[in-house]
C-alpha positions in Angstrom: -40.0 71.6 -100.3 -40.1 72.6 -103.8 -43.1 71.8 -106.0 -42.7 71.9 -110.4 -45.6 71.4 -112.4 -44.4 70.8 -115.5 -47.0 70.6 -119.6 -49.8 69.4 -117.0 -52.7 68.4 -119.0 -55.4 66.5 -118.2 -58.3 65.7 -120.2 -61.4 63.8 -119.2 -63.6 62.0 -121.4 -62.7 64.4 -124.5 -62.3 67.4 -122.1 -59.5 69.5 -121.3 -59.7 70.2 -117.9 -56.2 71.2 -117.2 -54.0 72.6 -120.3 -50.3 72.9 -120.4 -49.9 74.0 -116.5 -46.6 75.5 -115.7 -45.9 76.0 -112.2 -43.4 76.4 -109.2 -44.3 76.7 -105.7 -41.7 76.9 -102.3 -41.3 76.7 -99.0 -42.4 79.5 -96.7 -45.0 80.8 -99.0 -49.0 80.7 -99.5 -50.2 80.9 -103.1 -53.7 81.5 -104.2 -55.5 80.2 -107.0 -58.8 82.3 -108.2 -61.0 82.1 -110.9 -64.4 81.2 -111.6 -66.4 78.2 -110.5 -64.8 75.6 -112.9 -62.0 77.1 -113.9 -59.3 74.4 -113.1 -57.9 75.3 -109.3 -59.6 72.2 -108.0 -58.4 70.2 -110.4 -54.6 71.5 -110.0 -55.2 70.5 -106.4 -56.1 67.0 -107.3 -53.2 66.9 -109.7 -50.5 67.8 -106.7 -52.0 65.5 -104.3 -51.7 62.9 -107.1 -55.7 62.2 -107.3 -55.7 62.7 -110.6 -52.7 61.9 -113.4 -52.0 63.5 -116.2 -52.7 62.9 -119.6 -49.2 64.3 -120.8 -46.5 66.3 -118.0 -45.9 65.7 -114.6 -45.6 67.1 -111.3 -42.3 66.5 -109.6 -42.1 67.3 -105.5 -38.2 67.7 -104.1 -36.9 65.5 -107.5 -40.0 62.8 -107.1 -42.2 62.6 -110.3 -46.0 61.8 -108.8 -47.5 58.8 -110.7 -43.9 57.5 -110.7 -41.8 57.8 -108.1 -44.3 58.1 -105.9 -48.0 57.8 -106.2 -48.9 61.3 -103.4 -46.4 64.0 -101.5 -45.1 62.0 -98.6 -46.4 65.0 -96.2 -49.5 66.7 -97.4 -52.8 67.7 -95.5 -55.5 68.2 -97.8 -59.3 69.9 -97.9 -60.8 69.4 -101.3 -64.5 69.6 -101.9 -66.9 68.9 -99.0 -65.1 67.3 -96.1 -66.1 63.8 -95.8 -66.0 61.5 -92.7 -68.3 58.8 -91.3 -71.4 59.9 -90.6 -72.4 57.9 -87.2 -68.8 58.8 -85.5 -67.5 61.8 -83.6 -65.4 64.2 -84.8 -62.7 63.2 -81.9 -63.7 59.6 -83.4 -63.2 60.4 -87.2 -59.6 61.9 -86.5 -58.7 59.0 -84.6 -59.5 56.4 -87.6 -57.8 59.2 -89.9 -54.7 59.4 -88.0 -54.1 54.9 -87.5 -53.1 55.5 -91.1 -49.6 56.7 -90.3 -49.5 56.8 -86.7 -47.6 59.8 -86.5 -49.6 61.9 -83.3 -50.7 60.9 -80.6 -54.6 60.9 -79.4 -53.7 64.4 -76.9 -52.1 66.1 -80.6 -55.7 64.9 -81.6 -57.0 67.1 -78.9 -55.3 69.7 -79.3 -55.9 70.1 -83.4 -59.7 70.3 -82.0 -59.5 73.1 -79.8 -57.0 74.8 -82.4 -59.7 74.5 -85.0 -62.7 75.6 -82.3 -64.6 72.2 -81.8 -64.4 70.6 -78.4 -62.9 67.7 -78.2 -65.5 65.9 -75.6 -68.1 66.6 -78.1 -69.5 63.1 -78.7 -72.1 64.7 -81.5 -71.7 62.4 -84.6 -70.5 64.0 -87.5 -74.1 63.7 -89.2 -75.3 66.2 -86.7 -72.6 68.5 -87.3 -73.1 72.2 -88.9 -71.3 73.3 -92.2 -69.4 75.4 -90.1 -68.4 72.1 -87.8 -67.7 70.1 -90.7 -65.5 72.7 -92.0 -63.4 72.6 -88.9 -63.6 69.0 -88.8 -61.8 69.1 -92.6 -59.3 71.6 -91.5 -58.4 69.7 -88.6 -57.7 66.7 -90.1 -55.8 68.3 -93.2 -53.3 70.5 -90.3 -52.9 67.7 -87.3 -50.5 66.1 -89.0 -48.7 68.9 -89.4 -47.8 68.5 -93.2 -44.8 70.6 -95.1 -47.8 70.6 -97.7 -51.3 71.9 -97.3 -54.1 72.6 -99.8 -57.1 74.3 -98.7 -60.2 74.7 -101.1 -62.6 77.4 -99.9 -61.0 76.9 -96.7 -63.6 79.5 -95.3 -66.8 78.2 -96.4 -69.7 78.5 -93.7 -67.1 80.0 -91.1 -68.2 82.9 -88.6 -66.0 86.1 -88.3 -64.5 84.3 -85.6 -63.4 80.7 -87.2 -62.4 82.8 -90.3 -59.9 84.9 -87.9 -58.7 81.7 -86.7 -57.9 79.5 -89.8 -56.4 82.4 -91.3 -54.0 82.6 -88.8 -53.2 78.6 -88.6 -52.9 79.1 -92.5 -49.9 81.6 -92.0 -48.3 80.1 -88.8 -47.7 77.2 -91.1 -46.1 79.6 -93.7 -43.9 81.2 -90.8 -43.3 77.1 -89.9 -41.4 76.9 -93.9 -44.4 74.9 -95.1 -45.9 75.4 -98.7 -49.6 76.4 -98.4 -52.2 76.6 -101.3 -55.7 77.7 -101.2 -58.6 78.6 -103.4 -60.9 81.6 -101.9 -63.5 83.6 -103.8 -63.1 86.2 -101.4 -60.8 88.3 -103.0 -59.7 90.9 -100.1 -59.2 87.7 -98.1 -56.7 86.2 -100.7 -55.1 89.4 -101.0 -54.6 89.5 -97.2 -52.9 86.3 -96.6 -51.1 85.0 -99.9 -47.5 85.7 -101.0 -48.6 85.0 -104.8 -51.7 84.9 -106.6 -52.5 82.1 -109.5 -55.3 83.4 -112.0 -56.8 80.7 -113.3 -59.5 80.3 -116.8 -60.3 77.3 -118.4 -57.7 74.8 -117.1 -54.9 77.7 -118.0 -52.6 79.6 -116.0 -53.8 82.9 -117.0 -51.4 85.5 -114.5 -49.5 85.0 -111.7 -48.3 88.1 -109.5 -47.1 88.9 -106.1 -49.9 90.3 -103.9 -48.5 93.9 -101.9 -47.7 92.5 -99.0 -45.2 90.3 -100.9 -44.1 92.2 -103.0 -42.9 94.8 -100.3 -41.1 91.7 -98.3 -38.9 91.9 -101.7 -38.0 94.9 -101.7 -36.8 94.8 -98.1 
């Protein structure tokens, strides 16, 4: 899969949320986008996924123009903002009505994506009762049981313990090592530096820098 964003601009009731974005992204790689609350990351996230369109440019996915040729990435797994599911169901439950869309898996892939993630399966807790931590999960899961060529992760490890951070950072790179494009946004800096192949710096809807973290740029070298 190879993602161009091309001039994206967006602006939103006289604001320029996104201006003249300029960006290619690959298969087999995890790219971070950092800067400051506002910035723009979420918004580049929305423009990919083809939640928002733009007021001039595009962004083209393997020769598809989004808004044209198609309206979303035909595989993509998305968490964006707070998580939401329905508030009186399961998470088992919520993943279920999630994945009728497509039927792609099956209700023991379902499963599975729970215990990946840490949440039981047999848990018949509605999602109202769930922790931030669960809900977390919950949005992980369903952005990664389908398991997408695309996946966008904002703040991915928001209200996570030691333990579920360990464990979504390594689902986030077995689905690099699976040839899939994976993007993120993380205020954690050190974390973002651990995982990603390239780092976006983002300020006021413009790409301000992007560079190879270490670890990548070694892998070149090699």
């Amino acid at each position: 899969m190879k993602i161009i964003i091309n001039n994206f601009t967006k602006k939103l009731s006289n604001n320029l949320v996104l201006d003249n974005v300029n960006l290619e992204l690959n298969s087999g790689k995890i790219y971070g986008l950092v800067g400051k609350n506002g910035s723009g990351k979420t918004m580049i996230m929305r423009a990919i996924c083809g939640l928002i369109l733009p007021t001039s440019g595009y962004v083209d996915i393997d020769g598809k123009v989004i808004g044209k040729d198609i309206s979303f990435p035909q595989s993509v797994g998305a968490l964006i903002e707070n998580p939401g599911f329905i508030s009186s169901y399961s998470g088992f439950r919520n993943l279920k009505v999630l994945a009728q869309i497509q039927n792609k898996i099956s209700d023991s892939d379902i499963i599975e994506t729970l215990k990946v993630v840490g949440l039981d399966p047999k848990d018949k807790k509605s999602f109202r009762k769930y922790s931030l931590g669960m809900k977390q999960k919950l949005g992980i899961a369903a952005a990664i049981m389908e398991n997408p060529e695309l996946l966008i992760l904002d703040e991915p490890f928001n209200g996570l313990d030691e333990e579920s951070v360990d464990r979504v950072r390594n689902l986030i790179i077995e689905r690099k090592n699976e040839n899939n494009i994976v993007i993120l946004s993380c205020h954690d800096s050190e974390e973002i530096e651990k995982i990603c192949d390239e780092i976006v710096e983002i300020s006021l809807g413009k790409i301000k820098n992007i560079r190879l973290t270490e670890k990548e740029g070694k892998n070149e070298e090699n």
